[in-house]
N, C-alpha and C positions, 0 to 999 in steps of 0.2 A: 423530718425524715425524707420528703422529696425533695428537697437541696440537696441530702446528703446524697441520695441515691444518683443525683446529675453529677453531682462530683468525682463520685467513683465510677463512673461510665467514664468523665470524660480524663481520670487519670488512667483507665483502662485502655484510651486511645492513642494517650501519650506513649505507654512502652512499646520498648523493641529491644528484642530477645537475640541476641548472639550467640553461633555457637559454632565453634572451632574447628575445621574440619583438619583430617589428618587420616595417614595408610594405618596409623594402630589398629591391632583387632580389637582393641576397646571401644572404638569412635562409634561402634553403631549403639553401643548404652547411650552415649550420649547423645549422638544425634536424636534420640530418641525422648529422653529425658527430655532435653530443651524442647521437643515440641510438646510436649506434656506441660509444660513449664507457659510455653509462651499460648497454648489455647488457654491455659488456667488462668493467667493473668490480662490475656487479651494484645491488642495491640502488633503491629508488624513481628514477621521474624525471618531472619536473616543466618544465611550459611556461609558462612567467611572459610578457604581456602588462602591460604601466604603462599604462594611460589618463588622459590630460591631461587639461585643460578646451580646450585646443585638437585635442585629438584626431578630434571632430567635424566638423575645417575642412579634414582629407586630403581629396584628390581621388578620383575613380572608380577612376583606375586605383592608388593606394595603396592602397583598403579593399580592392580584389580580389586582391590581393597579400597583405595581411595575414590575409584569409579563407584563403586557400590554405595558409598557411603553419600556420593553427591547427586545418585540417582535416592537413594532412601530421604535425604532429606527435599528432594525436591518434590517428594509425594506426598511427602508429610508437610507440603505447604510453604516449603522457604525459596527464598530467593537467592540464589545460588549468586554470591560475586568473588570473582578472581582478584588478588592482587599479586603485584611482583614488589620484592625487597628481600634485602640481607638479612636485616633485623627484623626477626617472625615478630616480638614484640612488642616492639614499636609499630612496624605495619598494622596489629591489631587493634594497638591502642588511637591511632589516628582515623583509622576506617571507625571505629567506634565513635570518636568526637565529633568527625563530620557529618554523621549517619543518625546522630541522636542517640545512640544506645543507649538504655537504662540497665543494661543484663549479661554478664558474658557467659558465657558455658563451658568450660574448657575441663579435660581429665587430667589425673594425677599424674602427674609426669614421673619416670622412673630414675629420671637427671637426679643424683642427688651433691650436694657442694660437698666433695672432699678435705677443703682446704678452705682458711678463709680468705686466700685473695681467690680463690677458683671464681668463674661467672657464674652471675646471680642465675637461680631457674625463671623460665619462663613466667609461671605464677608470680614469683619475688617481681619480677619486673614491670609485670603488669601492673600490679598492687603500687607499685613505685611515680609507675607513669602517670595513671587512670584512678587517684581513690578516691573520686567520686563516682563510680559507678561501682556496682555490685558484681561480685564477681562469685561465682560458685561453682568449687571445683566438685564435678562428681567421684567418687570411690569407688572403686569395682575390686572386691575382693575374690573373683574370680581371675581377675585379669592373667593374660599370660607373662609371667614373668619374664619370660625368655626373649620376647618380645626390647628391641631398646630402639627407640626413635635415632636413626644415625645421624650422625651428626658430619658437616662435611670430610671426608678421609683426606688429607694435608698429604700422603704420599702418592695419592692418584693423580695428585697433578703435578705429579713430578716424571710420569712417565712421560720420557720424549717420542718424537714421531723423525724418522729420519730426515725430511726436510724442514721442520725444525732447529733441525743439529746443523743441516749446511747455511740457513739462511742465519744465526748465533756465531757460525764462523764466519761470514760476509761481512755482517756489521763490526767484527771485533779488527777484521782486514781495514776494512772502510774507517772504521776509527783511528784505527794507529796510523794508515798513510795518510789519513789528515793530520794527524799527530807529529807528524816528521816532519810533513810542510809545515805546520806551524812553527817547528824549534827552527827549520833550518832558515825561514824568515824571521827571528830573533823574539818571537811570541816565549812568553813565560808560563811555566806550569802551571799557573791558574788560569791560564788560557786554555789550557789541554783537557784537564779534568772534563771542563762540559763536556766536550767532544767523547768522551767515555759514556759520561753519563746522556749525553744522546741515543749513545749505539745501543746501552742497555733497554731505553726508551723505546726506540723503534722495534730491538728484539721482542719486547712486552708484548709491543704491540700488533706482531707481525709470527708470533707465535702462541700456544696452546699450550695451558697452564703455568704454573711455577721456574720451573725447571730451568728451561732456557735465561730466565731473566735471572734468576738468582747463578747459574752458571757462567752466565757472561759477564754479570759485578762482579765473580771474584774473578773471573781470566781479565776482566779491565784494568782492575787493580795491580796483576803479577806482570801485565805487558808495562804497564806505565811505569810500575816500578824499572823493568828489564832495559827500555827502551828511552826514560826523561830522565830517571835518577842518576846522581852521580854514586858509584863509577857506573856509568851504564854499559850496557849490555850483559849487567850480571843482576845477581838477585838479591845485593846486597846494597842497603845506603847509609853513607857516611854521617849524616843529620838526623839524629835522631829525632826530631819533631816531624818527620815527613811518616812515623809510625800511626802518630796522628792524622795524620792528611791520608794514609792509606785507612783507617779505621772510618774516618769521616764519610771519605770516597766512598767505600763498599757499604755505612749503612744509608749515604744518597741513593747510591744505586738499587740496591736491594729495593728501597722503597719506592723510588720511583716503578721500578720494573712492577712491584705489587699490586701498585694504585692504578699503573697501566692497565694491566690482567682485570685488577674488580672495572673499571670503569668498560674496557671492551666486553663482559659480561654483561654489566646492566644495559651499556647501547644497544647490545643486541637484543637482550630484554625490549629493551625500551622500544625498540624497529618493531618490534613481533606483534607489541602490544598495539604501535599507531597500528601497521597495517589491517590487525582483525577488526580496530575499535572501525579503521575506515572503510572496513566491508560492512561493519553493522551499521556502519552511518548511509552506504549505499543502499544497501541494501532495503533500509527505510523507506529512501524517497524512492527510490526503484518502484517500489510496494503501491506507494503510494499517487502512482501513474499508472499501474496494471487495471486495461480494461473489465478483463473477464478472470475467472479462476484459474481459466488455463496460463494465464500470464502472470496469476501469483505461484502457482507452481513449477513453472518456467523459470522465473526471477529465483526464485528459493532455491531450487536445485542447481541453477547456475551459480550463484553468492556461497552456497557449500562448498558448491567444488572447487571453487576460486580458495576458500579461505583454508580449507584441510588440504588439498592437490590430493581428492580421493572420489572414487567411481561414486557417484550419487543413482540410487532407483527410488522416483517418486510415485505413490500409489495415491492418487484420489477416491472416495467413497460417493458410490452409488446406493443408498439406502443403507443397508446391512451387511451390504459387502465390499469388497475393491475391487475399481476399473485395473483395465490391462495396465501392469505395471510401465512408465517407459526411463531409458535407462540413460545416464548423461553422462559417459567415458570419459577420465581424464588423458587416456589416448585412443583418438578414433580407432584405432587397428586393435584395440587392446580387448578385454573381458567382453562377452556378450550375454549367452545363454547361460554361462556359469552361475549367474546372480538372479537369475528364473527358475532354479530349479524346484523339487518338492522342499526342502528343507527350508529355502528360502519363502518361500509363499505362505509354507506353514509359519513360520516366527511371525511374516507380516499379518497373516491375520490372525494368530494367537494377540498383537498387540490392537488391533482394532478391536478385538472383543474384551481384553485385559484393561487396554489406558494404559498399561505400562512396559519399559525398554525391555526388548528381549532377543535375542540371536547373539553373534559373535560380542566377547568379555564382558559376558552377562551369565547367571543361572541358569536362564532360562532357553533351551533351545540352543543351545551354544556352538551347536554342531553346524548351524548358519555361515556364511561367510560375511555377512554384514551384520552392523549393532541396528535393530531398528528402533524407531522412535515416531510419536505420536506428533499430531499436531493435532492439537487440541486447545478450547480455551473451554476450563469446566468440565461436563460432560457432554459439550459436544465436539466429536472428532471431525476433523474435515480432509485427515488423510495421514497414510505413514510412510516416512523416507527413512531408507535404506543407505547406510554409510558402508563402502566397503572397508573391513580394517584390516584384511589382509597383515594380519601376526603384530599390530604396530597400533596397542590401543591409544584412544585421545588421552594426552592430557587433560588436566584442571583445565585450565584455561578456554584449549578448543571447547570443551564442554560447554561451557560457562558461556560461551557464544554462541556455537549451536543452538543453545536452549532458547538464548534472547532472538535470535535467526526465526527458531522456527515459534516462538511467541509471536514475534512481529508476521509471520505469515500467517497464523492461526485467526489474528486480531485483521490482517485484510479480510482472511475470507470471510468474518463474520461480519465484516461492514458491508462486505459486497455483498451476503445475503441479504442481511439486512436492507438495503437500499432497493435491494429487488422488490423484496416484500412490502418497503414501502410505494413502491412504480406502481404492481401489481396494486396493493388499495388503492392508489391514487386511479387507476384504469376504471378502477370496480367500482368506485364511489363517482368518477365522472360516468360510466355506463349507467348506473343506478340514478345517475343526475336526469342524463338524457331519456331513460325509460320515464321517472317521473315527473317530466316537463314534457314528454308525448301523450302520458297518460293524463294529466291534467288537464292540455289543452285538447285532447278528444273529449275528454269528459264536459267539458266547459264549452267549448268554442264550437262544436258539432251539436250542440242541444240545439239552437235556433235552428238551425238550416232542417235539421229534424224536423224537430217539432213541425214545423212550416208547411213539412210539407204532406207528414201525418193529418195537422189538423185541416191543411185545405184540399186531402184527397177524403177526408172523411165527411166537411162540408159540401162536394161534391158530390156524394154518395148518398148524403141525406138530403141536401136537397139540390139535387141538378135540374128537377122540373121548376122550380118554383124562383132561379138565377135564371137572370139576363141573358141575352150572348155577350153582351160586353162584359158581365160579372164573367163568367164562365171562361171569359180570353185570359181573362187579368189573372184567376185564379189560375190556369192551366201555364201560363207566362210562368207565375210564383215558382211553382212545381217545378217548373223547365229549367228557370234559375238556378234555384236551390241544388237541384239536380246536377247541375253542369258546374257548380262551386267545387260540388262534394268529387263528382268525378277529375276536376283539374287535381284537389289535393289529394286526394289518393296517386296519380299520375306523378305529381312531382315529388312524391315519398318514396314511391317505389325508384324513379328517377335518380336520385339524391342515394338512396342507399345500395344503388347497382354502378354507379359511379363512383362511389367509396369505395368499395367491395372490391375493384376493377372488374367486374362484368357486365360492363356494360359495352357493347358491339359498337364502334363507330364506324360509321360508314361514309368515309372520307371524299371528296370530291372538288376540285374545282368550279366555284359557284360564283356568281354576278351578286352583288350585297345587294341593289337596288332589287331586286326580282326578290331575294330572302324579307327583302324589309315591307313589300308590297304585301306578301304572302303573309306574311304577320298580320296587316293590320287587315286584314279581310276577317283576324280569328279575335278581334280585340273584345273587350267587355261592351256588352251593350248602355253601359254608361258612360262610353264616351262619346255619347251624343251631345251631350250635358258638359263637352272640354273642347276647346280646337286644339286639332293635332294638326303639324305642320311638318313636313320632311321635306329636307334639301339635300341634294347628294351633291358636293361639290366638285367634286371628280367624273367627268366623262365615264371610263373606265373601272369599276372598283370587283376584284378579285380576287376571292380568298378560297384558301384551302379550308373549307370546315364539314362537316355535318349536317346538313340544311336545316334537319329537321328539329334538329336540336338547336340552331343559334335560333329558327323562328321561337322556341320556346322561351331561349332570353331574352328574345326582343316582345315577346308578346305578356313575361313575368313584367322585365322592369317599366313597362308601359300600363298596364295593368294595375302597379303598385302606384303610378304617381298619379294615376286616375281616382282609384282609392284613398289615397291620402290628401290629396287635394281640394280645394274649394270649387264649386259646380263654377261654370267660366275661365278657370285657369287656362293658360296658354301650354301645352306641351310639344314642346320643341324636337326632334329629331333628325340629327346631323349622320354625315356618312362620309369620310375623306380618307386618301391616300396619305401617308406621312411615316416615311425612314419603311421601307417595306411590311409594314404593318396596315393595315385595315381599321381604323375608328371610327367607333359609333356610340354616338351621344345621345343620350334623352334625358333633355331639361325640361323643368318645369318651373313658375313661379309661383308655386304655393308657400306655406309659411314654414318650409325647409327641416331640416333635424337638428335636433341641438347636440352640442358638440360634446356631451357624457353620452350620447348613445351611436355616435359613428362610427368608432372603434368596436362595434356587435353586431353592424345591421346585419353582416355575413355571416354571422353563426347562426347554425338551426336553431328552430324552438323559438327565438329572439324576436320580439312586438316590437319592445321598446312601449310607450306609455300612449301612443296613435290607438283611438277605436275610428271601426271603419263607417261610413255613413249608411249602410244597409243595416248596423247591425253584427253583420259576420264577424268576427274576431278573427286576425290569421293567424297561422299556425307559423310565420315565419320560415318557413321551405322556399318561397319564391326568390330570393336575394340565396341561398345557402347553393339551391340548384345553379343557379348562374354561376355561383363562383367556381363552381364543379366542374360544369361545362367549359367555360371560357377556360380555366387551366388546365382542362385534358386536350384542349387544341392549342397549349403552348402560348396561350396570351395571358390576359392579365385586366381586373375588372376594380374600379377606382370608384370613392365619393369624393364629390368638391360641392362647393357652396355656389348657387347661381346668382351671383350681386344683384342687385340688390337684395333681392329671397328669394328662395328656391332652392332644388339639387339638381347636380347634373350627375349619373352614372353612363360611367365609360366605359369600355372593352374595348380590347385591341385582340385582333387576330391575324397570323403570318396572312400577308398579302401571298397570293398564289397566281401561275402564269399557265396559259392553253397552248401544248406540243399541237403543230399543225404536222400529221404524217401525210407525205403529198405519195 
């Protein structure tokens, strides 16, 4: 039974359900059915829409029809795709092969065969093309009879357009005086004909509908006849096999001129279709470079306008309701307040609370002068654009891009939120890092200096009579120590975090380095008794623009740290030189250096590294973090390198600075 049951899941994942879209007032049984059809069964489902070349010549109340029918299936879950072809059944049946279809859906056609060579119905054909797939037509016993799917009208494109008519008599002029030239250069009749069936060619192609092109094959034929046959200039020929050459002639022509007419219909098709496919292919990577939200509904409402040539108003959401709508004119001088009115605002936020299209060739609010529509992916909306349709609803097809349009904008902005909210944890979880890498090291690294100094003010207390004065120095030293530990790192916390923060006041000055580096080492640890420190300034002159009080602080951390980490007797070296308008200052030591997995941290707060120090103390890691704070709020830049044979040396540069003499 649980094999069986993975089977049927996973033939459940295989289907995809088709189902036929069309202006009948029947289509919404069906649209409806097939989603009935394809949640029961499972598996994708798809809304197929065939647009003709006569597609275009439905009436108002068809396109509204067929609009509704690809707004209902597209709530009901389908994936709305356009195709263009002559042949509704064949386009079906290939959209199906390629697509995987397992299912079609389509209603009883009202087409019924007259005659038996009449054309096969749509169902017959599908059956013919596709019987591997399942096909189920639904019945509607309701249906409206009256109702008949028209079929293209063969005399509407025989209506001419007056230039038409003149550019039919140019070509039939242009033919026959090529036609003269030929005879009277000794060319023979079978020379001439192309030259006919050219002109009917270009008419095809250079005119609107039928008409012209079947009008011109037969004036082809009555000039060629009036003008090559013998006796010419009458309407009459002597050979009767030229009845054939006129019969042959007029059905070239005829068909040439017809295959003209269908192929200028599908290129034009075909043009319509690259251009939207290559807004929605821009439109993507567009999408897909937009910094903020306001640049995916920038990009969105410019790619609309671009692909319909219609006033686009996009609304963003602010919690539960919409920001100030703003509006993107396909002519700056054109519509403005018109498309902000109440009726307008009302449809836009009936859809932000609905999820679904409502204002102009819709049910709903129609009194709007735009269709609006959702951008949404699921239930969350992230805003509704407004299409102006001014009396001229979209097509299938626009539709059918729109929707991928505004999918592909729905799906940035939910990555852009997303990405936020991951920034945001990432922010929370490194804040939450450094909260508990402060609080660990207070709680850990401040117990000794504590303790220290608890227990030798309390040994003090109990017995100060019965201690030495030499005990009583040392103990009272311990205190003073530990004392001036805890007060440096409170200093350089608060330090470090009013320098991040930017408030922290510098108080900028042109200052002598040797005087800054003197003044340091008057404030150094008293363990550097126990180190020779050595300073060479190699420059006469060294003068920088800094903060005194704070570079002595860097110089007093990183001399302080190599005192600390170093072996008692180490040499610490301290340089001071002019070099490219910069100011550097070195402190080297040869102790036994950092290894090279912890270099890349020593300047992040919080950061030891694996060093304990020889009191005991543990730092807190502030002393290297504040430096590097310092030294780049005064524009330089603070370095570790390895001192060969062993050792470190840390470096800071700061702008060299010059003393104005006002005389």
């Amino acid at each position: 039974m649980k094999v069986k049951n993975i089977t049927n899941k996973e033939n459940a994942e295989m289907e995809h359900t088709l189902v036929c879209l069309s202006a009948s007032p029947t289509n919404t049984k069906i649209v409806k059915t097939a989603a009935k059809m394809a949640s029961a069964f499972g598996g994708s489902f798809t809304a197929l829409y065939v647009q003709t070349p006569d597609s275009d010549k439905m009436d108002d109340a068809s396109k509204r029809r067929l609009q509704y029918h690809i707004r209902l299936a597209e709530q009901m879950g389908a994936n709305i795709t356009t195709v263009y072809g002559e042949d509704v059944s064949f386009q079906i049946a290939e959209f199906a092969r390629i697509s995987g279809v397992t299912k079609i859906v389509i209603g009883r056609s009202n087409v019924r065969r007259r005659h038996f060579w009449s054309k096969p119905t749509l169902t017959e054909k599908l059956i013919e093309i596709v019987p591997h797939i399942d096909i189920h037509i639904i019945p509607d016993s309701m249906a409206d009879s009256r109702y008949r799917e028209k079929t293209p009208n063969f005399l509407q494109n025989f209506i001419p357009y007056p230039k038409d008519l003149l550019i039919t008599l140019l070509m039939l002029v242009l033919s026959t005086l090529l036609g003269v030239a030929l005879y009277h250069f000794g060319f023979t009749d079978s020379n001439i004909i192309p030259v006919y069936i050219l002109g009917v060619l270009l008419t095809s192609l250079f005119t609107r509908g039928y008409f012209c092109g079947i009008v011109g094959s037969l004036l082809s034929v009555m000039l060629f006849n009036f003008f090559f046959t013998e006796p010419r200039l009458t309407f009459h020929a002597y050979d009767s096999r030229y009845t054939v050459t006129f019969a042959i002639m007029l059905a070239a022509s005829i068909i040439t001129g017809t295959l003209a007419s269908k192929l200028k219909s599908h290129a034009k098709l075909s043009t319509q279709a690259a251009f939207r496919t290559k807004v929605l292919l821009d439109t993507n990577q567009l999408l897909q470079k937009a910094q903020d939200n306001d640049d995916i509904f920038n990009i969105t409402a410019t790619q609309i306008m671009k692909l319909l040539n219609r006033s686009v108003v996009m609304y963003s959401t602010k919690g539960d309701k919409l920001s100030k709508g703003a509006l993107f004119p396909v002519e700056p001088d054109g519509i403005s307040d018109d498309l902000f009115t109440s009726d307008e605002q009302t449809a836009a936020c009936w859809v932000l609370k609905n999820h679904h299209h409502a204002g102009a060739t819709t049910d709903t609010l129609n009194m709007a002068k735009c269709l609006y529509m959702a951008i949404r992916i699921n239930n969350n909306i992230y805003g509704v654009v407004g299409i102006h349709v001014n009396d001229k609803p979209l097509d299938s097809f626009e539709t059918s891009i729109l929707l991928s349009i505004l999918g592909e904008c729905a799906l940035a902005l939910d990555n852009n939120r997303n990405a936020k909210e991951k920034e945001s944890a990432a922010v929370l979880a490194k804040n939450e890092q450094l909260r508990a890498n402060l609080l660990r090291a207070i709680s850990h690294d401040l117990r000794t200096p504590l303790t220290s100094i608890s227990g030798n003010a309390s040994n003090l207390l109990s017995n100060y009579d019965k201690l030495d004065e030499e005990t009583r120095v040392q103990v009272f030293t311990d205190i003073f120590d530990d004392s001036q530990w805890l007060i440096s790192l409170v200093e350089n916390l608060l330090s470090v975090t009013r320098i991040e923060e930017g408030r922290m006041n510098f108080n900028m000055s042109v200052q002598l380095m040797d005087e800054v580096i003197d003044e340091a080492m008057k404030h150094i640890n008293r363990e550097s008794a126990k180190h020779t420190i050595r300073v060479e300034y190699r420059d006469d002159l060294l003068l920088a623009r800094m903060d005194a009080k704070l570079i002595i602080q860097v110089i007093i951390n990183l001399v302080d740290n190599a005192i600390k980490y170093t072996p008692d007797g180490s040499i610490i070296h301290i340089t001071a030189e002019n070099k490219n308008d910069f100011v550097w200052v070195s402190v080297a030591d040869n102790g036994n250096g950092i290894p090279d997995h912890i270099k890349p941290r020593v300047f992040e707060m919080f950061y030891t590294g694996d060093n304990r120090i020889a009191d005991s103390h543990r730092s807190l890691g502030l002393g290297l973090a504040l430096c590097k704070s310092i030294i780049h709020a005064h524009g330089g830049k603070i370095t570790l390198t390895d001192n060969l044979p062993h050792g470190s040396i840390f470096t800071f540069i700061i702008p060299s600075g010059e003393v104005n003499i006002n005389e």
